[in-house]
N, C-alpha and C positions, 0 to 999 in steps of 0.2 A: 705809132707807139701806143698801145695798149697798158694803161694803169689798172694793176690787179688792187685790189682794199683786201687789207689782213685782217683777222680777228681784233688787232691791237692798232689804234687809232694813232693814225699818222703814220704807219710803217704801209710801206705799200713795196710791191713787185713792179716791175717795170718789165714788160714785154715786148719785142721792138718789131717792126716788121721787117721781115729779113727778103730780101730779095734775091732768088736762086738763080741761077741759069750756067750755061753748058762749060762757064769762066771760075764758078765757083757760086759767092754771094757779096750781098751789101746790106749794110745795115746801119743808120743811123745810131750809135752807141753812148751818144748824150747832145740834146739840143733843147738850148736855155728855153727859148722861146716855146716847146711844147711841156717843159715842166711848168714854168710860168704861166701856160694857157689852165692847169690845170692846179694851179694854185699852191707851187714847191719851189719856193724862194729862196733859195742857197745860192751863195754866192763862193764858187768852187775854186780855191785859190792853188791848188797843190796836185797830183797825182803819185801816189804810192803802191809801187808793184812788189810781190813779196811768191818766192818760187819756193814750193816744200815738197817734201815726200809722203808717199800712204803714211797714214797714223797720228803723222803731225796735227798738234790742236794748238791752236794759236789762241790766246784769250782767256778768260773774257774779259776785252778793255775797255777802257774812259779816259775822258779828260773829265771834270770839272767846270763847274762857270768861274771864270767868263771865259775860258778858254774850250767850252765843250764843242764837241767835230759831230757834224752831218759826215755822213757816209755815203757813197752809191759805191755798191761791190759789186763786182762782174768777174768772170772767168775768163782768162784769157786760152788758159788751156789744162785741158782735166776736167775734174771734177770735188765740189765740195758741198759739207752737209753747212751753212750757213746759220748762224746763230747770234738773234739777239733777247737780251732781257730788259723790258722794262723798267726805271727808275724812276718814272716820275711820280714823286709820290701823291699828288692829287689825280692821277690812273686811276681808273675804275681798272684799267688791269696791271698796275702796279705790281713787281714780282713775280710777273708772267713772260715766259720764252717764247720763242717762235724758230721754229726751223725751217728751213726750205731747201731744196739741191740747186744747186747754183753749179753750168759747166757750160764749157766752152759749145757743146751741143743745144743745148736750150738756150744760150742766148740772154737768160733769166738776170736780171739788177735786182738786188735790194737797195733798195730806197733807206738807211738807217740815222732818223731823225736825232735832235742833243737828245739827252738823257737817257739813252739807249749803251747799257753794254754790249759790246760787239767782240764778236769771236769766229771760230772757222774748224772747220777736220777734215783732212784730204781723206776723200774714199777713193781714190785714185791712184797708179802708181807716183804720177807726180802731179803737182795743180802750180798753175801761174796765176796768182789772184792779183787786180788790179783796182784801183780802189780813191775817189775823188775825196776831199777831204775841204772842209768850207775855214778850218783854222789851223793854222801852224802848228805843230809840237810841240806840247811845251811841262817840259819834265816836272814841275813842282806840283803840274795838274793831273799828271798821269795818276789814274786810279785802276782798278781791277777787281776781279771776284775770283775764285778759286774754278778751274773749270770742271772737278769733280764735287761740288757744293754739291749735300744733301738734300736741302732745301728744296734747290734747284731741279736737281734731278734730271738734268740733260741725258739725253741718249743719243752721244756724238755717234754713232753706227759706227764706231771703231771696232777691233777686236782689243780687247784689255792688254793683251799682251802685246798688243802691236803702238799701242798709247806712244806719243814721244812728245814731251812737254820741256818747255825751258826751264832752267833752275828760276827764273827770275816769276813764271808764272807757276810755280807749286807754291811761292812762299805768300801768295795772293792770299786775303780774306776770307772768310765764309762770307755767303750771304747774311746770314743774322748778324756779324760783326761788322758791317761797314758803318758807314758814321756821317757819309754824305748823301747830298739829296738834292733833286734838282724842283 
């Protein structure tokens, strides 16, 4: 497994070594002991799979402390533009995004550390996102950001018209109105 380093510190790609041959492949798709070798100490208590259609934007979520969730996102099948934002606010890139394509072809993890809002957009006709999580759900902690924030300025590679968002995630904050912090 191959660790990619992002722009934004502590978020990292995770690329696995895939083994091909005449049966299909193999791949190693999470092993404690090489994130541990390489100093990514989560302790993964849950897996959460979530199936959508093209256009679908899931996000952008949170928990809060003490309940805030580590992430590792993987594809199980399709394809998605992966998205997180920065919150920590002693970041030097504090309120800074990052994208990445994340599909069942590339194989590609994000690695997304607490303080990170986390979100997703199938470019696909359908995506099966699959996803480790280091702390239980816990509704009074649940936070979010609007996924069309100005601020923000995301470029999910959706068509506008093709957008499909939940009612629960249009009524999300702007970025300049949040009010938490990690």
């Amino acid at each position: 497994m191959r660790i990619e380093q992002t722009l934004i510190q502590d978020l990292v790609i995770m690329n696995p070594a895939v083994f091909n041959d005449e049966r299909g492949y193999f791949f190693e798709a999470y092993s404690q002991a090489k994130f541990q070798e390489n100093g990514i100490m989560y302790n993964f208590i849950q897996d959460n799979q979530s199936f959508s259609t093209k256009g679908v934007i899931r996000g952008l979520h949170l928990q809060i402390n003490p309940f805030a969730q580590a992430k590792l996102v993987r594809v199980l099948q399709g394809e998605i533009l992966d998205v997180t934002v920065d919150l920590r606010k002693n970041s030097q890139t504090y309120g800074q995004h990052f994208s990445v394509v994340l599909s069942a072809e590339n194989k590609k993890q994000l690695m997304v550390p607490h303080g990170f809002a986390h979100g997703f957009s199938v470019l696909s006709e359908t995506a099966s996102v699959m996803y480790k999580v280091d702390q239980l759900y816990h509704k009074d902690s649940e936070r979010g950001i609007r996924f069309d924030d100005t601020t923000l300025a995301i470029d999910w590679k959706v068509n506008p018209e093709e957008v499909i968002v939940s009612e629960k995630d249009l009524i999300l904050p702007a970025f300049k109105d949040i009010d938490w912090e990690f």
